[in-house]
C-alpha positions, 0 to 999 in steps of 0.5 A: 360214671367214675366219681372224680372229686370236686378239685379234680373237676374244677381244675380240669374247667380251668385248664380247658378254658386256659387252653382256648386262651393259650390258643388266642394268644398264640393267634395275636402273637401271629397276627402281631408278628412278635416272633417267625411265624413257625416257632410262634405257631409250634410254641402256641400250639403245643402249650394249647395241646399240652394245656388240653391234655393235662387234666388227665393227669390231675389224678397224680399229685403232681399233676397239680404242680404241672398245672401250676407251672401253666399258670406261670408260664401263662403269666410269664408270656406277658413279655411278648404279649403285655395283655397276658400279664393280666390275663395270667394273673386272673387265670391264676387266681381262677386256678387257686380258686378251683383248687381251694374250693374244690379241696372245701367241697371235697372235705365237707362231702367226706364229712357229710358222708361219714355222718350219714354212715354213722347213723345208719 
């Protein structure tokens, strides 16, 4: 098993989980008629399939900002669907958790590990 670090791991949770979201949304932007029905199902799905796939960049610095950039978009479709402006915000602040918890955990395990090397 590769050892991905910490960041990397809870940021790629929150994007799956914002991809189901982005996946409902899409099926209460359908059911409320808030656009055709084939640009509402052609826009929803490929966001959700994008959403899905990001995590595999997450390796490259700028996957993060790919990330990010999902985060605005989410909280921006709350114009079309008021319920995703606060959706949006609580999934961003799940984003800027995983990304500021995962860099803390990541940092305390190099130190750790570099004191466990120096005493060896």
């Amino acid at each position: 098993m590769k050892n991905r670090s910490s960041k990397q791991t809870l940021a790629s949770i929150v994007l799956a989980f914002e991809s189901f979201v982005a996946f409902f949304a899409t099926l209460a932007a359908f059911g409320l008629k808030v656009a055709d029905a084939p640009l509402v199902w052609a826009v929803g799905l490929t966001v959700s399939i994008l959403m899905i796939l990001t995590p595999a960049v997450l390796r490259y610095r700028w996957g993060y900002w790919v990330g990010s950039l999902w985060q605005v978009l989410l909280i921006a479709s709350g114009v079309l669907l008021w319920g995703m402006f606060v959706i949006g915000v609580m999934l961003a602040g799940l984003w800027i958790w995983a990304l500021i918890a995962g860099a803390t955990i990541d940092n305390a395990k190099r130190i750790y590990f570099d004191v466990e090397i120096g005493r060896k």
